[in-house]
Each structure stands twice: as structure tokens, then as C-alpha cells.
C-alpha positions as CSV (number, residue, x, y, z in Angstrom):
1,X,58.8,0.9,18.6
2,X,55.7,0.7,21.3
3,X,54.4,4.0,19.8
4,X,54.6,3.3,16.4
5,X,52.9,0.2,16.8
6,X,50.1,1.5,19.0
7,X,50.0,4.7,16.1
8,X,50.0,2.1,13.5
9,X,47.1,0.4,14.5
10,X,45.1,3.7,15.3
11,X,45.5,4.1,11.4
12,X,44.4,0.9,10.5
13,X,41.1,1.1,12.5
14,X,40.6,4.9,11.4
15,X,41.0,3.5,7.5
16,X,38.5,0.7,8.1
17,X,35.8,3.1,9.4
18,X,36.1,5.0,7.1
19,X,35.9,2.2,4.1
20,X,33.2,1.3,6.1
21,X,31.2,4.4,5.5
22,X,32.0,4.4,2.3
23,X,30.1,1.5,1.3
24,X,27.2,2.0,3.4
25,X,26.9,5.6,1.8
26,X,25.2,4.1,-1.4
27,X,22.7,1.8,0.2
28,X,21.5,4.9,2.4
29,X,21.2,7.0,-0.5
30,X,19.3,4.1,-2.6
31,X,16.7,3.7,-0.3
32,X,15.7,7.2,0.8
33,X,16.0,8.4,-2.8
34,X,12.1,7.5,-3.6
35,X,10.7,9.6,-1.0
36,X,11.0,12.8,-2.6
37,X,10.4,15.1,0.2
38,X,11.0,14.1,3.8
39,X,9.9,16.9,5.7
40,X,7.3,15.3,8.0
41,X,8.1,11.6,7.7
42,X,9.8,9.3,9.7
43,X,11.2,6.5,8.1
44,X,12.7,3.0,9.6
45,X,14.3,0.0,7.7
46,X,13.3,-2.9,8.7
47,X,15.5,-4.9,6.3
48,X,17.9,-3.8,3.9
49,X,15.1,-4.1,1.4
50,X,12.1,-2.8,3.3
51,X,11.6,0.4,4.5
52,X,8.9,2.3,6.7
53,X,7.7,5.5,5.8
54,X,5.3,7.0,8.3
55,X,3.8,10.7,7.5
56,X,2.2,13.3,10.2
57,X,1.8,17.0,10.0
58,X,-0.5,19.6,11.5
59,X,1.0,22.2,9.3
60,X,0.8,21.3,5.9
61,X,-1.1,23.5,3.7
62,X,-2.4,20.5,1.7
63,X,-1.9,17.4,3.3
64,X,-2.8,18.3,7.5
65,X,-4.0,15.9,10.0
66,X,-3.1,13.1,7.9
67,X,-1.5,10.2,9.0
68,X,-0.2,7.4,6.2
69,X,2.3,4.3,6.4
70,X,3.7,3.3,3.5
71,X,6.6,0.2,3.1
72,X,8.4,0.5,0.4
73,X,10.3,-3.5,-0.8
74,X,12.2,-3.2,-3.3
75,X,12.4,-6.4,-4.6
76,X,16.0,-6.2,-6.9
77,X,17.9,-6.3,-3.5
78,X,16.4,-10.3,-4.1
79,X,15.9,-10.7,-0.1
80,X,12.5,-11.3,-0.2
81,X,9.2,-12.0,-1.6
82,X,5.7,-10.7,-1.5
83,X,2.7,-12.8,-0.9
84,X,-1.0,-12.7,-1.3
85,X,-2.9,-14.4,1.7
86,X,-6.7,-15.6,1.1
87,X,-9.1,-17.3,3.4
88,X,-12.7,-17.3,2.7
89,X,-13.6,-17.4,6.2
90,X,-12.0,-14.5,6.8
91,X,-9.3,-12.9,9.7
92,X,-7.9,-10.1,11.5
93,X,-4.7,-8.7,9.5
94,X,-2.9,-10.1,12.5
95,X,-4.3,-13.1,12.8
96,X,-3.3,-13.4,8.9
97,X,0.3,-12.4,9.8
98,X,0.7,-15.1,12.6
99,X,0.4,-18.2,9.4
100,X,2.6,-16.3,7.2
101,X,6.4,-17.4,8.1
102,X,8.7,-14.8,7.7
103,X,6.3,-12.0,7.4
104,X,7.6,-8.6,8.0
105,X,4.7,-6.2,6.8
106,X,1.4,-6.5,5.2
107,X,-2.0,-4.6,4.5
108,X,-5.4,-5.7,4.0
109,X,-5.6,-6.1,0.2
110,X,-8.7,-6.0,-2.3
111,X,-12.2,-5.7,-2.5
112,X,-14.6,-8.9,-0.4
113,X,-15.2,-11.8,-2.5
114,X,-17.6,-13.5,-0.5
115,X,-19.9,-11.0,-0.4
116,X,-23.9,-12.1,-1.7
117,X,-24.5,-8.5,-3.4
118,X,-21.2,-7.9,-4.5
119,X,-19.1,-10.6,-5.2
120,X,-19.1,-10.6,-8.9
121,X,-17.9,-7.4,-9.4
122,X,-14.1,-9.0,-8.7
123,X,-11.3,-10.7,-10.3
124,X,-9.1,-12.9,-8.0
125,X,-6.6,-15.5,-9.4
126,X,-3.8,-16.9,-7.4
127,X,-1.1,-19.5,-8.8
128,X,-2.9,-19.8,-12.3
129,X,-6.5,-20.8,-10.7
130,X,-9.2,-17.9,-11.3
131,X,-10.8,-18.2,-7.6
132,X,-13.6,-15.3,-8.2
133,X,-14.3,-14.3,-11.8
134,X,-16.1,-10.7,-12.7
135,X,-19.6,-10.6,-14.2
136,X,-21.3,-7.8,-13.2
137,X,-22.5,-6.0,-16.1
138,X,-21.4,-2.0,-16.8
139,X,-24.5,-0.7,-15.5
140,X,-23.9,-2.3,-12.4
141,X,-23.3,0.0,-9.8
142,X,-20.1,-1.6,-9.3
143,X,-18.7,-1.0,-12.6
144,X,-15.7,0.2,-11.9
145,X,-15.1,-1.9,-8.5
146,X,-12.2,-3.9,-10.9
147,X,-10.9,-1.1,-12.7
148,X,-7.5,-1.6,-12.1
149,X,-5.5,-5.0,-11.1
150,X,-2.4,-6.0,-10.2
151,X,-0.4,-8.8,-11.7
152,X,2.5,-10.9,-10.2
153,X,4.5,-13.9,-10.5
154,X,4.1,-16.7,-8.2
155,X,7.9,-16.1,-6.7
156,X,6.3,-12.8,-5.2
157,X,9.2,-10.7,-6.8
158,X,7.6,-8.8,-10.1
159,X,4.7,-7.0,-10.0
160,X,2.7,-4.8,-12.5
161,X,-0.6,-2.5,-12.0
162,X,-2.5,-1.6,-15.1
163,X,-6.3,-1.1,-15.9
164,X,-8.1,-4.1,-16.0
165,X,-9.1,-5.7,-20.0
166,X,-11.9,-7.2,-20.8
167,X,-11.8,-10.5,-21.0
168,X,-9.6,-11.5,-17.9
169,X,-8.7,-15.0,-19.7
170,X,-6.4,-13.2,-21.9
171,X,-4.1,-11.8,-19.2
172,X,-1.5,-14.7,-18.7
173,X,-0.4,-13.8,-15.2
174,X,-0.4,-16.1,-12.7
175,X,-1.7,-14.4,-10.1
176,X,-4.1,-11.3,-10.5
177,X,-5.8,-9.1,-8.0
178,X,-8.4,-6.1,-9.0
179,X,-9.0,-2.9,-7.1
180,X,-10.0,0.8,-7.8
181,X,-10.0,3.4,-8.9
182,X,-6.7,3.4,-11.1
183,X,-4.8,6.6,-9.4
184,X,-1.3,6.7,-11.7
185,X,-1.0,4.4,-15.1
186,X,2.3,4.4,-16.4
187,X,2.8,8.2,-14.5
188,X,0.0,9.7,-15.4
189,X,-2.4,10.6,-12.1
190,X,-5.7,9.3,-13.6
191,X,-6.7,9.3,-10.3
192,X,-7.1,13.4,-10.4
193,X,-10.2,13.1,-12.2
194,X,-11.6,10.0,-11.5
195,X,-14.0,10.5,-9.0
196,X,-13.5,14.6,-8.7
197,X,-16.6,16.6,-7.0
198,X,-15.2,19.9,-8.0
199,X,-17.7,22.2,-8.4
200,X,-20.4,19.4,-8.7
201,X,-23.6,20.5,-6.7
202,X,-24.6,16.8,-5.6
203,X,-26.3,15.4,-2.1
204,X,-24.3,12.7,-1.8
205,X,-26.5,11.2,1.1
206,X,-28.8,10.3,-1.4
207,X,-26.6,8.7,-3.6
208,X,-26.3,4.8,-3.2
209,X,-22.8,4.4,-0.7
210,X,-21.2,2.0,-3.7
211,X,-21.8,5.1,-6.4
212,X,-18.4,6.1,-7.4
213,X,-18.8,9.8,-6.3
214,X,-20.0,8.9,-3.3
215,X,-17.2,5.9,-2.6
216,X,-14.2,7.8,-4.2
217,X,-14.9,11.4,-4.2
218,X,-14.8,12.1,-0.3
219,X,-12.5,11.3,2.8
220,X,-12.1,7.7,4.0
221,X,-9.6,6.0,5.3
222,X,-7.8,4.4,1.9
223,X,-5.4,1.1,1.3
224,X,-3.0,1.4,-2.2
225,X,-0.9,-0.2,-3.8
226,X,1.6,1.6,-6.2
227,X,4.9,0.6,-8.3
228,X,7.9,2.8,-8.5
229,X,9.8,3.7,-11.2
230,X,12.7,1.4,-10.1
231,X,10.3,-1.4,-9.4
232,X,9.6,-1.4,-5.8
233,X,6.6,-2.3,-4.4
234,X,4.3,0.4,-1.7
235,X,1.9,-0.7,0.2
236,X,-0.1,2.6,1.7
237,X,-2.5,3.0,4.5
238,X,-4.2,6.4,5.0
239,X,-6.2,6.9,7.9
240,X,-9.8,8.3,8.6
241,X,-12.7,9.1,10.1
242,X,-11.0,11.3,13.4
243,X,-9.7,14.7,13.7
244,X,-6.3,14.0,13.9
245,X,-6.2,11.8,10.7
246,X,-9.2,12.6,8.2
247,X,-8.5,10.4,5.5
248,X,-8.7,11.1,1.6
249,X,-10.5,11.2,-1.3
250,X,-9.2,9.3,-4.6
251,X,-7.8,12.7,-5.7
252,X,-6.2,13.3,-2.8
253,X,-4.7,10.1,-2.3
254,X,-3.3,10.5,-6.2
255,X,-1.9,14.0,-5.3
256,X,-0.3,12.8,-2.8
257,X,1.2,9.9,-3.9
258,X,2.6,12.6,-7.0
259,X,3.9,14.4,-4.5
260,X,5.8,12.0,-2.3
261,X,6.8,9.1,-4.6
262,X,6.1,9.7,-7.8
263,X,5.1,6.0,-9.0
264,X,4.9,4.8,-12.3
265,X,1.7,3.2,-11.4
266,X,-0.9,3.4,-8.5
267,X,-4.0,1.4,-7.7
268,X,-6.6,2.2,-5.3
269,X,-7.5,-1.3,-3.0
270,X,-10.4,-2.0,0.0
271,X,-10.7,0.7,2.9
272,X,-12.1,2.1,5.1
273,X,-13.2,-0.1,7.9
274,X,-10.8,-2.6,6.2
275,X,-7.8,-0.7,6.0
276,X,-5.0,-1.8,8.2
277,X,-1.4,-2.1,8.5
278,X,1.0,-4.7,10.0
279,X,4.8,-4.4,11.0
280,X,6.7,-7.1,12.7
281,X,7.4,-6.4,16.1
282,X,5.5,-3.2,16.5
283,X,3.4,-3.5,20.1
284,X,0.6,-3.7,20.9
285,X,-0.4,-6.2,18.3
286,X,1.6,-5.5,15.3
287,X,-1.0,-2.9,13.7
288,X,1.0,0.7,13.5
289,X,-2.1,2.7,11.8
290,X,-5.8,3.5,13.1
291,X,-8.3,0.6,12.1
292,X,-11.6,2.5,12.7
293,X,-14.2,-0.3,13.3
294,X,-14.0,0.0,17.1
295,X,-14.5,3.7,16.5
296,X,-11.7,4.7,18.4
297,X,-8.2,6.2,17.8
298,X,-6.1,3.3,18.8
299,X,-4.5,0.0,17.2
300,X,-7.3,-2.2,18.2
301,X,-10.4,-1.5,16.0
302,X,-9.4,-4.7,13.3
303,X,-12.1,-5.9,10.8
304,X,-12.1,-9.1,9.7
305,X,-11.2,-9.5,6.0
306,X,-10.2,-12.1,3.3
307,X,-7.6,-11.2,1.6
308,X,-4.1,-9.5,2.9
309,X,-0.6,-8.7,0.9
310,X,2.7,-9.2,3.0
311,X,6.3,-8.9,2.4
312,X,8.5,-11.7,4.1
């Protein structure tokens, strides 16, 4: 009797590990099936709803010394919420994380607002109140500073990026932010030809550093934004400026986005020197990519910056 007691309860436990694994199976396959090839990526979840993607590779015949985060929330799993953080006197990206309760990961987000030669060239509304309108003409060279935007709902759970209109009063979002260039619109890499130098013979020390050529058309470390096609939000940091990461152009950052994730829609935000990533947790301050404005590879080179995007 001993024995088939003791066999009988060997069965049980084997039948609830393996119902066990049955049902994580799915959720496993859910959230690796954006990434559409993993060979050089590591990838973490950090909650059952937000997962880090971190890319590296010495050997890749289009994308070498590259380094890129990208957190991917999808927001169906209803765990979370996104939220945009503003202060006009501006922060560090940690500093920022520090007042947001709950915060898992975040990014520096658009364009500075509260900037003397610049700041009309932006669109910023948060909870139905326009807090920056644009009004720079379209022979500004900032033109196309707001080509794109992104739209959400005050919960922080739906989220849409399309190319800006013309009359921002019309768009009935609660919340808007503006970036650019547009990369993907509705899968469609716009961002290919956008700022592309092929076969151009330009001296682009003499054009003016906010001329779209110049901005967009060579390597710097970039900050996007991108929907997928099931609705999850990306946040991406791609580093610069440093041998071992050398950052992209606008066409780049679009091919590789194709490549990767596919999204249904991809918008270009503020980076270089801005460009920053935060995870919870991560030492030695939270920051897992290579701010540059210390000039040095490490975690430490912040700059200070006024508007940020988390996921809590």
C-alpha cells in the first residue's frame, strides 16, 4: 500500500508540472513572437507585460557595433499604464523616474519646449490642455521638427502615431506629443527616404545642424517610439557617437526597426545627447544605455531634459 501511495503521488506532482508548462507555453510564445529575429539580442521580462530587448553585434553585415534597448508593453495584458512626465525646469531621466510611483522603464521623450530659438516648432498637450502649441512657419528650418505625433488616452493604455495635421485643434486626443521624422505609417517605412544622403554630394558642415539632412541623414544616437501590429507600445534607444555603438541615421533606424519588429507605425523622438534609457533596478543608476554628454562610454553621462515616457 506504502508504494502505491508514494507512486501515486509521484504522478500527481509529474501531471501538475506538466499542466504547468502547458499554460506558461503560450504566454512565452506571445511575448517573444514580435521580435522577429533573435540572433544577437538578449531579452528580459520584467513583468508579464513588459519585456527588454537589448541588441549587440560585432558581426552583422548591416547593423555592427550597434547597441539598442527597446521595451516592448503591451498594454492588452491590462497590468499597466504608460505615462508622459513634464517639468519645465527640467531633470535627469532618473531623477524623473524617482517621482513616478510604480515606474518600471522610461526614455527621454520629444523635442525641448523651453527652448528661445526653438520652441515653437512643437506640439505638447497633456490631459486635454495644449501646453506648447506649433507656429513656426514651413520655411522655418524646423519644418518638419513636428512631423509626426503621438496620441493617447489619459489612462496611458491606447496609443496611436500618425503624421501630424494641420490644424492641431482638430485632433481630439487628450494627450498629444510631436516628434520626427515619421519612420513607418501604417507599415510603410517612410523613414527610408526621408532624410536619405544617397548619392547626394553635400558638405554637410556647412549646413545649419537643425537642417534635416544634416539632423536626420547621418549617425546619432536616436530615441523612437513605434506601435506594433498587436498594439504594444516600444520605446527604443540607439546609441552613438563611440566605436563600439555608432548610432544611426533616420534610414537606418527605419531599416532596422523593419527588420526586427516590423511596427505598424514608428516615430522618430529627441536624441542624441538626450537619449537615455531607464530600467528599474538596473545598477548603477537605473540607466542601461550610453548617454553621451559626459563623453564617455558609461551610464553616467545624463542630460537634463523636460519631458520623459515611462511604463509603470
Amino acid at each position: 500500500m506504502k508504494n502505491k501511495k508514494h507512486w501515486g503521488m509521484l504522478l500527481a506532482i509529474a501531471l501538475t508540472m506538466v499542466a504547468c508548462a502547458t499554460k506558461k507555453a503560450p504566454i512565452s510564445v506571445t511575448k517573444l513572437s514580435e521580435l522577429l529575429d533573435r540572433k544577437d539580442w538578449k531579452i528580459d521580462t520584467l513583468r508579464k507585460d513588459v519585456i527588454w530587448y537589448r541588441y549587440q553585434s560585432t558581426t552583422d553585415p548591416q547593423f555592427a557595433q550597434q547597441n539598442v534597448n527597446v521595451v516592448s508593453f503591451n498594454t492588452k495584458a491590462n497590468l499597466g499604464s504608460a505615462v508622459l512626465a513634464y517639468k519645465k525646469e527640467k531633470d535627469s531621466l532618473s531623477v524623473f523616474a524617482d517621482r513616478i510611483t510604480g515606474a518600471i522603464a522610461g526614455i527621454n521623450a520629444t523635442y525641448f519646449i523651453e527652448k528661445k530659438d526653438s520652441a515653437d516648432y512643437m506640439h505638447l498637450r497633456l490631459k486635454g490642455k495644449d501646453i506648447q502649441q506649433v507656429k513656426v512657419p514651413k520655411s522655418s528650418i524646423y519644418w518638419w521638427k513636428h512631423q509626426g505625433m503621438m496620441t493617447f488616452n489619459n489612462e496611458g493604455t491606447q496609443f496611436d502615431i500618425q503624421f501630424s495635421p494641420e490644424d492641431f485643434s482638430k485632433v481630439k486626443s487628450e494627450n498629444i506629443i510631436t516628434g520626427a521624422p515619421m519612420l513607418i505609417d501604417n507599415f510603410k517605412p517612410v523613414g527610408l527616404t526621408f532624410a536619405d544622403t544617397t548619392g547626394l554630394k553635400l558638405d554637410m558642415k556647412k549646413l545649419h545642424y537643425e537642417h534635416y539632412l544634416k539632423h536626420q541623414g547621418v549617425r546619432h544616437p536616436r530615441t523612437a517610439i513605434a506601435i506594433t501590429s498587436q498594439g504594444a507600445l516600444l520605446l527604443i534607444t540607439v546609441d552613438g557617437r563611440n566605436p563600439k555603438a555608432k548610432g544611426m541615421s533616420a534610414k537606418e533606424l527605419t531599416a532596422f526597426l523593419v527588420r526586427y519588429f516590423n511596427p505598424k507605425a514608428a516615430m522618430n523622438i529627441d536624441g542624441g545627447g538626450s537619449t537615455m534609457m531607464w530600467i528599474k533596478g538596473q545598477v548603477p543608476n537605473g540607466i542601461v544605455n550610453y548617454p553621451t554628454d559626459n563623453k564617455k562610454f558609461d551610464h553616467y553621462g545624463q542630460r537634463r531634459v523636460e519631458t520623459a515616457l515611462f511604463i509603470k
